[in-house]
C-alpha positions in Angstrom: -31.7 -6.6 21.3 -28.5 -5.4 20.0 -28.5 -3.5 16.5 -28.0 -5.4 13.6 -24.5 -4.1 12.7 -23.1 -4.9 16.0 -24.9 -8.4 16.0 -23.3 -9.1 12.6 -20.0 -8.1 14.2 -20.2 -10.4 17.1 -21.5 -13.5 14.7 -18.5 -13.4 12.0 -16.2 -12.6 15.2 -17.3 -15.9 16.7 -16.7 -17.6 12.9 -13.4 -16.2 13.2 -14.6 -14.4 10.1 -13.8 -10.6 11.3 -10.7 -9.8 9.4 -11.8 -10.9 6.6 -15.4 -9.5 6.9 -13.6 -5.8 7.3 -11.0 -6.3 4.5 -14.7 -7.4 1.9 -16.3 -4.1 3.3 -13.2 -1.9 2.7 -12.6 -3.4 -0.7 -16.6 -3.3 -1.7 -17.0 0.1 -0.4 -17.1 2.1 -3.8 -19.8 -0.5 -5.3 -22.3 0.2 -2.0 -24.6 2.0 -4.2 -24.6 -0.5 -7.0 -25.1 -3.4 -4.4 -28.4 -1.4 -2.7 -29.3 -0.7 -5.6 -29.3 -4.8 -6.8 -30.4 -5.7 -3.7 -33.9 -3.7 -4.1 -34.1 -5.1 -7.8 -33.5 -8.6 -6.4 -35.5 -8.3 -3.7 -38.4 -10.6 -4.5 -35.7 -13.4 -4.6 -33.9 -12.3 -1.4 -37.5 -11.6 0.6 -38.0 -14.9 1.1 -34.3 -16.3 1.5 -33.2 -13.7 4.1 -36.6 -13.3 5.9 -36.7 -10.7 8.4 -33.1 -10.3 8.2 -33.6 -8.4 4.0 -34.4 -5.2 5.9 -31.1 -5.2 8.1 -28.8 -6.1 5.1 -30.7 -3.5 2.9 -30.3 -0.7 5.8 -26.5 -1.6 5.9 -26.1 -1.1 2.1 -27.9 1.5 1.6 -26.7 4.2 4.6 -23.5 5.0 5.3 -23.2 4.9 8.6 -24.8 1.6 9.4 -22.0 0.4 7.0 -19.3 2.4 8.7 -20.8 1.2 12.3 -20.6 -2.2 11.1 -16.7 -1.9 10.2 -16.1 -0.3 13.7 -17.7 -3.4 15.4 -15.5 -5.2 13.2 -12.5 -3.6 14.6 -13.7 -3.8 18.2 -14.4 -7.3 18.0 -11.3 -8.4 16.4 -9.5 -6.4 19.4 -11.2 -8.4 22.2 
């Protein structure tokens, strides 16, 4: 199984939703924090309507570099 940044990549890739994807990540970047932060106040509302995907979307918001990874495999899929 591929990890989740580069699996997130390859689905808004196929949506045709790259560019914009990277252009939300770059403009969101400075409120990271704030939005891990939410997203572990929130969490007993987004548990249940992410499932086992909460933990990926909580890892990418709260490190660094899963959220830089995932704006790399933005660029590489927007170049194939």
């Amino acid at each position: 199984m591929r990890a989740a940044p580069e699996s997130l990549a390859e689905a808004l890739r196929r949506r045709g939703l790259a560019a914009p994807a990277r252009l939300l990540l770059d403009a969101h970047r400075p409120l990271r924090p704030l939005m891990a932060e939410m997203g572990v106040f929130f969490s007993p509302v987004l548990r249940p309507l992410l499932g086992r995907r909460y933990r990926a979307v909580q890892d990418l918001l709260e490190h660094d570099t899963t959220y830089d990874q995932l704006i790399e495999s933005l660029d590489d899929a927007e170049h194939r």
